[in-house]
C-alpha positions in Angstrom: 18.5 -32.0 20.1 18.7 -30.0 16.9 17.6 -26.9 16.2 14.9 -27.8 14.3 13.4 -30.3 16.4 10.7 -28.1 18.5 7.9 -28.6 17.4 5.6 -25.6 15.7 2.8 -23.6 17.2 -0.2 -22.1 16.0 -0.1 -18.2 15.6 -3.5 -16.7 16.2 -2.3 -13.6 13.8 -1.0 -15.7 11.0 -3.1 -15.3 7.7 -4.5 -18.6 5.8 -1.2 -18.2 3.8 -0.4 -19.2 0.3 2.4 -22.1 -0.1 6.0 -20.4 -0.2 9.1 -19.6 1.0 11.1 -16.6 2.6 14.9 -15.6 1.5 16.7 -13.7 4.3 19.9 -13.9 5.4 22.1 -11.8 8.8 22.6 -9.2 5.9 20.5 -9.7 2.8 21.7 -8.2 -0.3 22.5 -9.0 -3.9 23.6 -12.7 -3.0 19.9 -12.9 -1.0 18.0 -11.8 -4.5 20.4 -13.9 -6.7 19.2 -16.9 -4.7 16.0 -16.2 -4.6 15.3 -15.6 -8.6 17.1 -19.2 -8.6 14.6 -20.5 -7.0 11.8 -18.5 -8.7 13.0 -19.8 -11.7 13.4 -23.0 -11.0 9.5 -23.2 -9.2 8.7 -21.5 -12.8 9.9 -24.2 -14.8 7.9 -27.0 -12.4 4.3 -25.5 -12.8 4.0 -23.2 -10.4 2.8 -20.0 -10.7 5.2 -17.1 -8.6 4.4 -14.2 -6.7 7.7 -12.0 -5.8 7.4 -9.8 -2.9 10.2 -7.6 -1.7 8.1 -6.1 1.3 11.1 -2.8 1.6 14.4 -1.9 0.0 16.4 0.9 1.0 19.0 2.5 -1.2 16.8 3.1 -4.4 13.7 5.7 -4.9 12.4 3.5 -8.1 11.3 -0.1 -7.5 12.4 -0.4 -11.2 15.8 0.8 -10.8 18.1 -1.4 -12.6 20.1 -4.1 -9.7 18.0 -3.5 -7.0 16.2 -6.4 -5.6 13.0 -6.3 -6.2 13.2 -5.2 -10.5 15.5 -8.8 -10.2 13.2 -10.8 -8.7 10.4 -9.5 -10.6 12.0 -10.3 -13.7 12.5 -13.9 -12.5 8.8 -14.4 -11.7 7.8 -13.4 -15.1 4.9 -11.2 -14.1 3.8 -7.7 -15.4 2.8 -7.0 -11.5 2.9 -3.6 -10.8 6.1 -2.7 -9.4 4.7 -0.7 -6.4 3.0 -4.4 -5.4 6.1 -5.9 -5.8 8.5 -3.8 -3.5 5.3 -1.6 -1.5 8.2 0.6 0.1 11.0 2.0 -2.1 13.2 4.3 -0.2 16.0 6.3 -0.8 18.7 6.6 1.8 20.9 3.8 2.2 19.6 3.2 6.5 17.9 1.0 8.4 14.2 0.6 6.8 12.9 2.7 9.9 15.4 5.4 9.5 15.3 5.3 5.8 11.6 6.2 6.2 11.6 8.6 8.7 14.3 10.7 6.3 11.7 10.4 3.2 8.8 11.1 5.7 7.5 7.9 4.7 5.1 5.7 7.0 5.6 1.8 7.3 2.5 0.3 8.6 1.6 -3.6 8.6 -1.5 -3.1 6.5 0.0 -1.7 3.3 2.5 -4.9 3.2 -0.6 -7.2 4.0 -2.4 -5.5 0.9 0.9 -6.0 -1.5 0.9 -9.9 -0.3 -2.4 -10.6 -0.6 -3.0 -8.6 -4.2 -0.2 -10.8 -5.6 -1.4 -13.7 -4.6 -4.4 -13.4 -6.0 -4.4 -16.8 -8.4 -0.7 -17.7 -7.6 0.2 -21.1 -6.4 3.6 -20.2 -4.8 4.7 -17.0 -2.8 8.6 -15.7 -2.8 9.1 -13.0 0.1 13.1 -11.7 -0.3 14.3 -10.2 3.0 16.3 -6.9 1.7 16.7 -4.9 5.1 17.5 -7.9 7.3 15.2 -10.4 9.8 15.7 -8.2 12.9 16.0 -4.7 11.7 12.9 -3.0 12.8 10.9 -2.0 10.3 8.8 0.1 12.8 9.2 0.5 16.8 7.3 -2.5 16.5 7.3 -4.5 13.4 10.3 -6.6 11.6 10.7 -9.3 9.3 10.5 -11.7 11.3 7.2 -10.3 12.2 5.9 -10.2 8.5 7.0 -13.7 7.8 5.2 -15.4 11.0 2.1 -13.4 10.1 2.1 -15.1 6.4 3.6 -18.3 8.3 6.3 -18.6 5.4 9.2 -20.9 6.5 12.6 -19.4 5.0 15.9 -20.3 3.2 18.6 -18.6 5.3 21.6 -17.4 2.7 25.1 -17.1 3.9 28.1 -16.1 2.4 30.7 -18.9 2.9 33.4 -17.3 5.5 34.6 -18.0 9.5 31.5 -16.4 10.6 28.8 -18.6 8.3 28.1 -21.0 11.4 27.8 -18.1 14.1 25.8 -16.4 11.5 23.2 -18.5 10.6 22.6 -20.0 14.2 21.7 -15.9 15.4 19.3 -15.6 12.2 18.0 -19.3 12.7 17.2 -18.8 16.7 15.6 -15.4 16.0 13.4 -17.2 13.2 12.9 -20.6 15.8 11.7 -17.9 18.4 8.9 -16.8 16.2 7.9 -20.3 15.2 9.2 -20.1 11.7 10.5 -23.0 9.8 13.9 -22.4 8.6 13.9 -24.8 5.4 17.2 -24.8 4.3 20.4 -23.1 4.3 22.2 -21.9 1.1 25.5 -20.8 1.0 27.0 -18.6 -1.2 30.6 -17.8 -3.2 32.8 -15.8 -1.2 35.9 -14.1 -2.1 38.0 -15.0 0.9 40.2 -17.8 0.0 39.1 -21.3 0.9 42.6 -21.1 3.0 41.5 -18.3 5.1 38.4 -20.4 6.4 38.4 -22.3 9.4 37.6 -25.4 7.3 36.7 -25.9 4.1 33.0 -25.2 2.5 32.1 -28.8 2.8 32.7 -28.5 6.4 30.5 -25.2 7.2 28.1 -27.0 5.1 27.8 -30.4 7.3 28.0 -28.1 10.6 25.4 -26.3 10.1 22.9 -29.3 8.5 23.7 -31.2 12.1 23.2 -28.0 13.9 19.7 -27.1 12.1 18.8 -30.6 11.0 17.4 -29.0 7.5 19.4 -29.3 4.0 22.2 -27.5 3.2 23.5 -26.5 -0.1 26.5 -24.5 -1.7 25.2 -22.3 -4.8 27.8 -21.9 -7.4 28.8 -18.4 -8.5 26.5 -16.8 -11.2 27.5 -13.6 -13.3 24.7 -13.5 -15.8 22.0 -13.4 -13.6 19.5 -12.4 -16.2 19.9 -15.8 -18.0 17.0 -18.1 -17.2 18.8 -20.8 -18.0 21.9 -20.3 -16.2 19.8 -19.8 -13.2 17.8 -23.1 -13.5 21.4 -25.1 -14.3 22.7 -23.7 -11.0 19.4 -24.2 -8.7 19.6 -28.0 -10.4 23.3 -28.3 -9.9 23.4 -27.1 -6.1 20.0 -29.0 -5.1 18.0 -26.0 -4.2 14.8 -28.2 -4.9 15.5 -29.9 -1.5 14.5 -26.7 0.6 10.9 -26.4 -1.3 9.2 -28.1 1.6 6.6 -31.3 -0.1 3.6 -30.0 -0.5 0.6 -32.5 1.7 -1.0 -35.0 -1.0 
C-alpha cells in the first residue's frame, strides 16, 4: 500500500476552503518560496486569480524586506495586498516561530491567521499558503502548520533539496501531513550543490522512490537565479511539470 492510498476524512474544524495548494518542506526556506512563486506564476498565466499567504516568517521585522518569503511571493501573485495580510506575523529573531515571538512579545493566536486567509481570498479563485517555519514547528503550545493547513483543508507540494536524506525527508514531512488528513499532491525537488556523485543514486532515482513510495507526481525543478523574471519562472514550472501537482478541479 502506498502512502497515499488511505482514504480522507472529514475534519469537523476545516473551513469551506478556497481551491489551493500548500508549499512546505522538512526545512522551508528560499528554495520553498522559489517554488512556490513558480507555481503562482504559472496558475497566473492560466486564469486564475492568486492569493499568497505566508502565515509567519522569522528572521525579518518588515514583511517587505527585500528576499524574505513573503515580499517574493507577493510579487509573484501580482497583487497590491497589504503586506501585513500577506505575512500576518513578521518577526525578528531568526527562532522557532514560538520563540521568535515570545522574544518580540508577540502573540500568535489561530484567529488572526484565519482573518489574513479569509481577507485574501475574498474574490480569488486559487489560494498559495508557503510554509516558512516548517510543518511541525509549533507555532504555539498548541498550534502548527500542519494545524493551519487541515483547518483550510489545503493539500500541499512537499519541496526537497535533492541529497541522501531527500527520501527519509520527505516520508517524516509526508506521514506528519497523512496523519492530519492532508493530501500531499506532489513532491518537487530542488538543485543541490552536493555532487550528483555524493548521492546515493542519482536524481532520477530519488525521484522514482519517492513517487512509488507516495503514489503522487514527482518532479525535479531546474535551478533559477533570476527569480524576479516572470518568464523564467513560467519556462521552468512548464519545463519541470509542476502543472501535474495542481490537483483537477471537479467539472
Amino acid at each position: 500500500m502506498t502512502m497515499n492510498s488511505s482514504p480522507l476524512l472529514e475534519h469537523g474544524d476545516a473551513h469551506p476552503a478556497l481551491p489551493g495548494l500548500a508549499i512546505t518542506g522538512m526545512t522551508p526556506g528560499e528554495e520553498t518560496a522559489v517554488t512556490a512563486a513558480m507555481l503562482i506564476v504559472m496558475l497566473a498565466a492560466d486564469g486564475e486569480n492568486v492569493a499568497a499567504l505566508v502565515p509567519v516568517e522569522t528572521g525579518i521585522d518588515d514583511p517587505c524586506e527585500a528576499g524574505s518569503q513573503g515580499s517574493l511571493i507577493r510579487w509573484a501573485a501580482g497583487h497590491l495586498d497589504d503586506p501585513r495580510q500577506v505575512t500576518p506575523f513578521a518577526l525578528e529573531a531568526n527562532r522557532s516561530a514560538m520563540h521568535a515571538a515570545d522574544a518580540s512579545g508577540t502573540l500568535l493566536h489561530g484567529a488572526a491567521f484565519d482573518l489574513a486567509h479569509e481577507t485574501l481570498a475574498e474574490g480569488r479563485t486559487m489560494m498559495i499558503v508557503v510554509d516558512a517555519i516548517g510543518p511541525m514547528d509549533p507555532i504555539t503550545p498548541s498550534l502548527t502548520m500542519l494545524d493551519l493547513l487541515a483547518r483550510w483543508a489545503l493539500p500541499a507540494i512537499i519541496v526537497e533539496p535533492v541529497s541522501r536524506w531527500a527520501v527519509g525527508h520527505v516520508r517524516l514531512v509526508a506521514l506528519a501531513m497523512l496523519s492530519r488528513d492532508i493530501h500531499v499532491a506532489g513532491v518537487v525537488l530542488t538543485p543541490s550543490e552536493t555532487s550528483e556523485t555524493d548521492l546515493d543514486g542519482a536524481p532520477e532515482a530519488i525521484m522514482e522512490t519517492l513517487a512509488a513510495m507516495l503514489d503522487c507526481p514527482v518532479v525535479i525543478r531546474p535551478p533559477i537565479i533570476l527569480t524576479h523574471d516572470r518568464t523564467i519562472l513560467l519556462e521552468a514550472a512548464r519545463a519541470c511539470g509542476l502543472q501535474k501537482l495542481v490537483p483537477r478541479r471537479a467539472p
